[in-house]
C-alpha positions as CSV (number, residue, x, y, z in Angstrom):
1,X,0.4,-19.1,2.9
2,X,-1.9,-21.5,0.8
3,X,-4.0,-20.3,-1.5
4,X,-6.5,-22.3,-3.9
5,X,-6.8,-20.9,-7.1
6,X,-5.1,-17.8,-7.7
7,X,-1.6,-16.3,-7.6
8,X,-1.9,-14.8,-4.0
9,X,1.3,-12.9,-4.3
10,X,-0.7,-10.8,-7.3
11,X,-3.3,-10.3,-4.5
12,X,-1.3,-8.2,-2.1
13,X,-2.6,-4.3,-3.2
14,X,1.2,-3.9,-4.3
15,X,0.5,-0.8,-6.2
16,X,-3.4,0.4,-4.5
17,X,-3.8,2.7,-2.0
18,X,-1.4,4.0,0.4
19,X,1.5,2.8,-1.7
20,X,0.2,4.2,-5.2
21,X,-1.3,7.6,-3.1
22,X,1.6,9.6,-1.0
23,X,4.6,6.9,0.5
24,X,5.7,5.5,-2.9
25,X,4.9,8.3,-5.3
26,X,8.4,9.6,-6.4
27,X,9.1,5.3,-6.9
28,X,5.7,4.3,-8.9
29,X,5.5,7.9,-10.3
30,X,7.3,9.9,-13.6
31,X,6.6,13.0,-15.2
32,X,5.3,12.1,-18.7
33,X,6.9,12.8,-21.9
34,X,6.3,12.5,-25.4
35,X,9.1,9.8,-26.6
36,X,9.7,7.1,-24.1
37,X,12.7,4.6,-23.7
38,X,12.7,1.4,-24.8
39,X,12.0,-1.2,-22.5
40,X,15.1,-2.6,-23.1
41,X,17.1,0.5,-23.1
42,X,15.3,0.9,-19.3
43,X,16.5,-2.8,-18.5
44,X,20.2,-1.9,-19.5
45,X,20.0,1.3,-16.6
46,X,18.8,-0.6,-14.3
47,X,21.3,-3.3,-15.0
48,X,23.9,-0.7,-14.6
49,X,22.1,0.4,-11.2
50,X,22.9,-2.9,-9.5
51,X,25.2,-4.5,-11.1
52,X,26.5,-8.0,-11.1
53,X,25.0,-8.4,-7.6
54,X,21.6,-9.2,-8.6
55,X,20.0,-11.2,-11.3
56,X,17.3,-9.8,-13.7
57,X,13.9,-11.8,-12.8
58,X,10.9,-9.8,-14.4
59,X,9.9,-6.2,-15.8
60,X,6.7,-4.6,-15.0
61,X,6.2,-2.1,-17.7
62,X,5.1,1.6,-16.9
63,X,1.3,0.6,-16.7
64,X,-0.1,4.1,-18.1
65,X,1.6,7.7,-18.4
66,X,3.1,8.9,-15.5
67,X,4.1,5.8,-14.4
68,X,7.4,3.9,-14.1
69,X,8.6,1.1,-15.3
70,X,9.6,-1.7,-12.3
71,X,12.9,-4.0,-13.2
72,X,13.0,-6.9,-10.7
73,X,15.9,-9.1,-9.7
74,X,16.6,-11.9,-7.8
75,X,19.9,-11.0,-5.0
76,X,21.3,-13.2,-2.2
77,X,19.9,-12.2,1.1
78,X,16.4,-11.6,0.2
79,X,13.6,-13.9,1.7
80,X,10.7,-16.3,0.5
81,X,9.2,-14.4,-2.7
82,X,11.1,-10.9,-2.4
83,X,12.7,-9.3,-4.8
84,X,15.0,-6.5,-5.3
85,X,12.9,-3.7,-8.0
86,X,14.3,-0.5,-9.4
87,X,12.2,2.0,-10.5
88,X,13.3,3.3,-13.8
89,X,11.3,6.8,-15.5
90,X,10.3,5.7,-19.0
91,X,11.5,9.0,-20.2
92,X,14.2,9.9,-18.7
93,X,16.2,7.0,-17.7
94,X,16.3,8.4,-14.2
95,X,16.2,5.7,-10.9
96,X,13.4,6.8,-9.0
97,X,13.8,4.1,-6.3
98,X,15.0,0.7,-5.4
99,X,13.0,-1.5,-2.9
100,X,12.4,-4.7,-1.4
101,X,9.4,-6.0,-2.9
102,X,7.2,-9.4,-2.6
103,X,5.9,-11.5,-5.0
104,X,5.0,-10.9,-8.6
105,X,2.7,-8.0,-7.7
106,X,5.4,-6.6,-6.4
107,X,4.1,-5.4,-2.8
108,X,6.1,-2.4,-1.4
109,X,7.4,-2.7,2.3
110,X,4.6,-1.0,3.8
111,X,2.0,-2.8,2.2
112,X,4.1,-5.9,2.7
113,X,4.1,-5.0,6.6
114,X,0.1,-4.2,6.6
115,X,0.0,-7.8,4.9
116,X,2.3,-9.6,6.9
117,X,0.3,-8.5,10.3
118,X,-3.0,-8.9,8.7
119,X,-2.0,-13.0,8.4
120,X,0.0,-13.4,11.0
121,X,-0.6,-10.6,13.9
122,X,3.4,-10.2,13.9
123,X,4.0,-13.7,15.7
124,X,4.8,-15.7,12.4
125,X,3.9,-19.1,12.7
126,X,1.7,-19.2,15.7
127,X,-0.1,-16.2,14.9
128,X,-0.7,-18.0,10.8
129,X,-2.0,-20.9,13.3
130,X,-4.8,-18.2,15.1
131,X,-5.5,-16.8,11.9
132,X,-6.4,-19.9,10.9
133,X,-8.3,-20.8,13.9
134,X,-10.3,-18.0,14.1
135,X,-11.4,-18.2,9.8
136,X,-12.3,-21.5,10.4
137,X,-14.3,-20.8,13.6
138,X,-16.1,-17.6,12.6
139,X,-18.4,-19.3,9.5
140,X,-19.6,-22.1,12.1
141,X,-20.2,-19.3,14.4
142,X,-21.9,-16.9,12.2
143,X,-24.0,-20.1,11.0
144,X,-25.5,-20.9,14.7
145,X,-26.1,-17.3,15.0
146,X,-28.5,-17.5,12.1
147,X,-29.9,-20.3,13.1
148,X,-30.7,-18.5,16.3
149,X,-32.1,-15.5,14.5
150,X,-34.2,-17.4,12.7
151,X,-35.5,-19.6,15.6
152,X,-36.3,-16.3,17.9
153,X,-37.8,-14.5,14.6
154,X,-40.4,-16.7,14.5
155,X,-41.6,-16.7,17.9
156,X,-41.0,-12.9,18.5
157,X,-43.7,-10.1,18.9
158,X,-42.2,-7.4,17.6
159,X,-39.9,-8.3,14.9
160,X,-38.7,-5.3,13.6
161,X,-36.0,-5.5,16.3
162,X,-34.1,-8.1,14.9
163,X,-33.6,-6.0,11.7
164,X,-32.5,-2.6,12.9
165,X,-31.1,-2.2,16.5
166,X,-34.6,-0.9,19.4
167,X,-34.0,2.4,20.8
168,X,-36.3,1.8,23.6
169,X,-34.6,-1.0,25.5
170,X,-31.8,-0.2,27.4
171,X,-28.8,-2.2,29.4
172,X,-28.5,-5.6,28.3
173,X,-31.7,-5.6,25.9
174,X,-30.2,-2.5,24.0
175,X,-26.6,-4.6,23.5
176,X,-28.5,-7.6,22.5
177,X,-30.9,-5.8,20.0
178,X,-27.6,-4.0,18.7
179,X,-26.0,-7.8,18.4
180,X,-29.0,-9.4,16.7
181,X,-29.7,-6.9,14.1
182,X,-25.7,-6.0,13.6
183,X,-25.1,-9.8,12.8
184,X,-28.0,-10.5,10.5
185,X,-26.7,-7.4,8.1
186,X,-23.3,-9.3,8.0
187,X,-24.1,-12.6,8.4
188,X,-23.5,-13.2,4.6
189,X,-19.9,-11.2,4.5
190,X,-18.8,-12.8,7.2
191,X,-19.6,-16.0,5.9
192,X,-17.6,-15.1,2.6
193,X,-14.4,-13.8,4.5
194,X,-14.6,-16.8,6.5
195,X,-14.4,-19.8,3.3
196,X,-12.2,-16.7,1.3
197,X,-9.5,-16.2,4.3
198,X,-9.2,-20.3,4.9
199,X,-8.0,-20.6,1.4
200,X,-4.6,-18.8,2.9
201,X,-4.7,-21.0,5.5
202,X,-1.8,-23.7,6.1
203,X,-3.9,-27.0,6.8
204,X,-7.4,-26.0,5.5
205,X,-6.2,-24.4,2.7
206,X,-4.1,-27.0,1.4
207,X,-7.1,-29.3,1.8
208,X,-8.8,-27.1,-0.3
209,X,-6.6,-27.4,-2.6
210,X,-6.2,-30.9,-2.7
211,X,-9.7,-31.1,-3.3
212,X,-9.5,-29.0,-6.4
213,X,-6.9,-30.5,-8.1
214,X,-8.8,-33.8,-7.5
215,X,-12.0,-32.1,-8.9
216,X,-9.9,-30.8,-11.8
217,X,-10.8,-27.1,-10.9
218,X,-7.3,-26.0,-10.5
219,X,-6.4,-22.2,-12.1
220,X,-4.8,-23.6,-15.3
221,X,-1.3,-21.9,-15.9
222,X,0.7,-21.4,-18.9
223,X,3.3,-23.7,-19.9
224,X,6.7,-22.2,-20.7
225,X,8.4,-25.2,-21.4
226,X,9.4,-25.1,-25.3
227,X,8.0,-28.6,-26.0
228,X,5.3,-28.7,-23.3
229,X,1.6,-27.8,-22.8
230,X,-0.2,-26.3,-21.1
231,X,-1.6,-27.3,-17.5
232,X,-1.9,-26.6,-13.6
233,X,1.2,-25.1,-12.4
234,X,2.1,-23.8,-9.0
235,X,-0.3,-21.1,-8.4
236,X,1.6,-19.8,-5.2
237,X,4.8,-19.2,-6.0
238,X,6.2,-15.9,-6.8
239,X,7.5,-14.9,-9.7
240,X,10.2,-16.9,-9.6
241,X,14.0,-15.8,-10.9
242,X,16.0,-16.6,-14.1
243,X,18.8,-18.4,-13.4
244,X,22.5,-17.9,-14.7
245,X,22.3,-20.3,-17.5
246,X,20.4,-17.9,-20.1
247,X,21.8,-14.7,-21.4
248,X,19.4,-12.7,-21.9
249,X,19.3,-10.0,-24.3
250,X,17.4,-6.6,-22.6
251,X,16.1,-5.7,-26.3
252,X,13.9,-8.9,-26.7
253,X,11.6,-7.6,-24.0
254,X,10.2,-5.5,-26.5
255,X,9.9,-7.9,-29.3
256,X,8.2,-10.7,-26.4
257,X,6.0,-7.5,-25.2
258,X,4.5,-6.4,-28.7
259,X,4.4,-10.2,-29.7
260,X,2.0,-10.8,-26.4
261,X,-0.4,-7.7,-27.1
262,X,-0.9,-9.3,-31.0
263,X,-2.0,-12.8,-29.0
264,X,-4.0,-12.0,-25.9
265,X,-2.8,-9.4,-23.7
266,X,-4.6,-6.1,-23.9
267,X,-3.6,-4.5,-20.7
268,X,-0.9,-2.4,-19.6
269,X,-0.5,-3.9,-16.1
270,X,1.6,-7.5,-16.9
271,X,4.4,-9.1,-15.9
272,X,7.2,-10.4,-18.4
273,X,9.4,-12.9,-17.3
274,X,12.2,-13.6,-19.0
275,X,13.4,-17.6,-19.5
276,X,15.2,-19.2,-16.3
277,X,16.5,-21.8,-19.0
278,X,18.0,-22.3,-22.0
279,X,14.3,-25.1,-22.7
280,X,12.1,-22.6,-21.5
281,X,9.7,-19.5,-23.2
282,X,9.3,-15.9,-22.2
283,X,6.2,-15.7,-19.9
284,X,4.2,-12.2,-20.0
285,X,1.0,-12.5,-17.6
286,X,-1.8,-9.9,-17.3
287,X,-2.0,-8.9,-14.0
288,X,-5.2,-6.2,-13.5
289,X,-7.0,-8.1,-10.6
290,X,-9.9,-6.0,-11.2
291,X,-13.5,-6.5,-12.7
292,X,-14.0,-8.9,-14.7
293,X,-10.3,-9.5,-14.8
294,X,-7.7,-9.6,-17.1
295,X,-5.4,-12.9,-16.4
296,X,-4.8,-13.7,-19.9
297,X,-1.1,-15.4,-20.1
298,X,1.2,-16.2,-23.2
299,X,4.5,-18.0,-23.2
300,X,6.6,-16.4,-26.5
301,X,9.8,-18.2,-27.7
302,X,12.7,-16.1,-27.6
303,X,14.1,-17.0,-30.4
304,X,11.4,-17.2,-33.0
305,X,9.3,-15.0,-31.4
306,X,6.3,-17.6,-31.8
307,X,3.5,-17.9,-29.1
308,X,4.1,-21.4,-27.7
309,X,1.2,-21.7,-25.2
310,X,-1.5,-19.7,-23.9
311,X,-4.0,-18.9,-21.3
312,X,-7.1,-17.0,-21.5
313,X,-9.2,-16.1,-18.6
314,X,-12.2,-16.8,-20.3
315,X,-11.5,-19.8,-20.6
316,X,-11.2,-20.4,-16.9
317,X,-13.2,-23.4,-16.0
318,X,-16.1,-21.5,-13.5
319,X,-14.7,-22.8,-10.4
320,X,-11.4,-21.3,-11.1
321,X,-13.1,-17.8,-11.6
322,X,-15.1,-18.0,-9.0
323,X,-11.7,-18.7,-7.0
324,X,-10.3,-15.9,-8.2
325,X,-13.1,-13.1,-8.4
326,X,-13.6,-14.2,-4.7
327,X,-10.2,-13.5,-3.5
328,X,-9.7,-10.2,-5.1
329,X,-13.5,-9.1,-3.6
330,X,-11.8,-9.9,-0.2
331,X,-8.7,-8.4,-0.9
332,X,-10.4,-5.2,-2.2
333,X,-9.0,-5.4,-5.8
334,X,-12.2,-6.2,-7.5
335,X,-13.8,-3.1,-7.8
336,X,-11.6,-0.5,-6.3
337,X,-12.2,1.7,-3.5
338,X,-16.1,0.8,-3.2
339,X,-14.5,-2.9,-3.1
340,X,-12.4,-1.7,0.0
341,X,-15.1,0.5,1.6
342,X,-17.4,-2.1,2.1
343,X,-14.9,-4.6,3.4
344,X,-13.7,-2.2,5.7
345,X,-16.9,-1.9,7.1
346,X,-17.7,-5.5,7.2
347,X,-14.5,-5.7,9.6
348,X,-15.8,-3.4,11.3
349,X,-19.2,-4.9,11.7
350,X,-17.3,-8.2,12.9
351,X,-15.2,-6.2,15.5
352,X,-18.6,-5.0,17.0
353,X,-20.0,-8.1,16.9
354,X,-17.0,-9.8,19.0
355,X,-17.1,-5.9,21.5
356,X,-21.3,-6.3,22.0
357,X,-20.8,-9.9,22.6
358,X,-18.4,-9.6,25.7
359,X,-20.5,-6.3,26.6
360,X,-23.7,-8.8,27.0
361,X,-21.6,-11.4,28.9
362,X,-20.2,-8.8,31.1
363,X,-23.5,-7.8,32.1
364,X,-25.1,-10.8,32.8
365,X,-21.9,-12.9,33.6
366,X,-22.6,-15.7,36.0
367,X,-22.4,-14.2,40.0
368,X,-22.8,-15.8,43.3
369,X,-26.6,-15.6,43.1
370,X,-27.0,-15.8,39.3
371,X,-25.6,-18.5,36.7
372,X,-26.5,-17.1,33.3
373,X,-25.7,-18.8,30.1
374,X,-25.2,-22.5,31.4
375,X,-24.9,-25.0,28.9
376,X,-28.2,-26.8,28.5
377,X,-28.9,-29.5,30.8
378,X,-26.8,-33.0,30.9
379,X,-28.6,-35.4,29.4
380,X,-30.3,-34.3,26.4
381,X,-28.5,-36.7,23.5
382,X,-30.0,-39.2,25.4
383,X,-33.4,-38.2,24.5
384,X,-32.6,-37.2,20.9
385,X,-33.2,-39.7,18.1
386,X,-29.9,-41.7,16.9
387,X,-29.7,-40.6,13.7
388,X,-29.7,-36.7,14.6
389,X,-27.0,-38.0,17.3
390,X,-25.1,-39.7,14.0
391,X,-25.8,-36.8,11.9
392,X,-23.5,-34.3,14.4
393,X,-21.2,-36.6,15.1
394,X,-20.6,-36.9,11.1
395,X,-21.1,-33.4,10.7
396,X,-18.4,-32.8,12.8
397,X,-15.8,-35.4,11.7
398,X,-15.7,-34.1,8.5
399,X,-15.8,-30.6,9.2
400,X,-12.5,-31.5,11.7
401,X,-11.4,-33.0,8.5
402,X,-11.7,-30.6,6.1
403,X,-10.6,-27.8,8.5
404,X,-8.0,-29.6,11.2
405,X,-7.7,-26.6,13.3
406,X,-11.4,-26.4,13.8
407,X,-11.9,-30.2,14.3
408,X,-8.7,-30.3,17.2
409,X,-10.1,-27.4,19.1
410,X,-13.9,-29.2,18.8
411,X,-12.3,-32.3,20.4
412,X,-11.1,-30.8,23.1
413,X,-14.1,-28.5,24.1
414,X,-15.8,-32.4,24.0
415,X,-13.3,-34.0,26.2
416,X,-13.6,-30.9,28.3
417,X,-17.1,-31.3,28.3
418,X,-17.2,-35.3,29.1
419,X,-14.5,-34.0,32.2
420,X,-16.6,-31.4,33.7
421,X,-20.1,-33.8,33.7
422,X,-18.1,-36.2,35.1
423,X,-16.8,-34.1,38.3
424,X,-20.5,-32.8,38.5
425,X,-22.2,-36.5,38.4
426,X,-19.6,-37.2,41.1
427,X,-20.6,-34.3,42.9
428,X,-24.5,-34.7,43.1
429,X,-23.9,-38.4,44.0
430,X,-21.5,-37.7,46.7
């Protein structure tokens, strides 16, 4: 899916929480010893693991102690972004795993499968389409709701109960009081998941990203190219595999490596990628996704050994940080497990919003003596003044604009609308 402004692949928890806790230990995990392998040396087992079936891509080093180091290749019959990783212990030389993983963060299946529903609810393209939908529906929704709050705030006696759910009301009162307060408290998150979650989205996020390339507020990558500089570069693709046409010797990763800690990368969790052409640099790329972020990138010169380009995240224009410090809040890599806690709860606090609200309706849903919650009462935009009538109409062309999805389901709740007044004007003159 689309994303504007950071590597999403990077985004996708590959090594946090289940996957780094219990179901992946014995792959992401080594005993830790004193002298180490070379990183080259672990690039020639794991060339011997697989053979001439698959074609080196990247190498993940061991990130700290204790950890293994992840050698990627590209192999026929994987999909979109996958890759094929073998898990190699830094001391030993010992295979610990080989897995299908996705993009250059290097999700594990599990996590991939969490992901994977999370965007899609398991019906691929459709189910990206309701995803979509439903981001680009909830900030409008959560919006009026304020509006609401505020409106019924003002005018309320006791206005405690709009903060903190009432204890004394009961049936539909207590639901409501549980609704107004509830939605208030994540009004703001909600709002946040909502403009995050349609940067993955396939029409809205492109437009997104349209607009920032034409703003100039595009995540700047670095250039490998040997004679180039640098620029913005696709910031969705995966990491990408190195073609046929380049030998490439396993004993320069270490030389690239220790030349890219004397430039700008001072982290242990980065990505080197070795030249998919004879006209092209090394790539190592800092890939710690937590606070503040280290994203620092250099492209090294096989052969010399020179930096030819670089990328520092503080240097990030503050669009493009923004970008990406909001995209790893809502993907819970910012600050950990706080990070996730709170999100978690925040989904939560949506889910109980969406429960309450057909709760309420259920209890006061229209009967054969009651109509409750009817639209208000045909003919009101013909009292209102024309410029508030322009001012939605334009309101809502460009948000149908901006976020297609939202502005085809608008139109048809409209022609809907003009239908259903028609039948009834019919009706009460007949």
């Amino acid at each position: 899916m689309y994303e504007a402004g950071v590597d999403v692949d990077a985004l996708r928890l590959g090594e946090h929480g289940v996957e780094r806790g219990g179901v992946y230990a014995r792959q992401l995990h080594a005993p830790v010893t004193d002298a180490p392998l070379t990183l080259g040396q672990q690039v020639e087992i794991a060339e011997a693991h697989v053979g001439i079936a698959a074609t080196l891509s990247a190498v993940r080093p061991a990130p700290e102690p204790g950890d293994t180091t992840r050698v990627m290749f590209a192999q026929d019959g994987l999909g979109e972004s996958e890759s094929r990783a073998v898990f190699v212990d830094p001391g030993t030389g010992e295979i610990r795993g080989d897995e299908t993983v996705y993009g250059t963060s290097g999700s594990l299946p599990l996590r991939t499968a969490i992901s994977n529903f999370h965007r899609s609810l398991g019906l691929g393209d459709p189910g990206r389409m309701y995803s979509e939908l439903a981001a680009s529906w909830l900030g409008i929704v959560v919006i009026a709701g304020v509006a609401l709050w505020i409106i019924r705030i003002r005018t309320a006696r006791t206005k405690k109960d709009f903060v903190r759910p009432s204890r004394k009301h009961t049936g539909y009162r207590r639901f409501f009081s549980w609704h107004t307060s509830l939605g208030i408290w994540i009004a703001l998150g909600a709002v946040f998941l909502s403009a995050t979650g349609i940067t993955w989205s396939t029409f809205g996020g492109q437009n997104v990203t349209d607009l920032r390339a034409a703003l100039a507020w595009t995540t700047p990558a670095v250039s490998t190219s040997l004679g180039g500089a640098t620029g913005p570069g696709d910031e969705h693709a995966g990491h990408g595999a190195a073609s046929g046409a380049v030998n490439v010797d396993p004993a320069t990763f270490d030389a690239v490596l220790a030349e890219a800690e004397r430039v700008n990368i001072d982290t242990g969790l980065v990505q080197i990628t070795p030249p998919a052409a004879a006209d092209q640099a090394w790539k190592v790329q800092e890939i710690d996704r937590g606070f503040p972020g280290h994203l620092d990138a250099v492209a090294i010169d096989g052969t010399t050994l020179k930096p030819v380009d670089r990328v520092d995240f503080a240097d990030f224009s503050l669009p493009a940080k923004l970008a990406s410090w909001g995209v790893s809040i809502h993907m819970g890599t910012m600050f950990g497990l706080a990070n996730q806690i709170v999100m978690f709860l925040l989904a939560m606090g949506i889910a109980g919003m969406v429960v309450l609200g057909y709760v309420m309706w259920v209890k006061r849903r229209p009967t054969k003596t009651a109509r409750v919650g009817m639209p208000p009462r045909r003919g009101v935009l013909d009292g209102a003044p024309w410029w508030g009538v322009a001012a939605v109409v334009a309101g809502g062309v460009l948000l149908g604009l901006a976020l297609p999805l939202l502005g085809w389901t608008l139109a048809a709740f409209v022609v809907v609308d003009v239908i259903v007044d028609a039948v009834q004007r019919r009706r009460a003159a007949a």
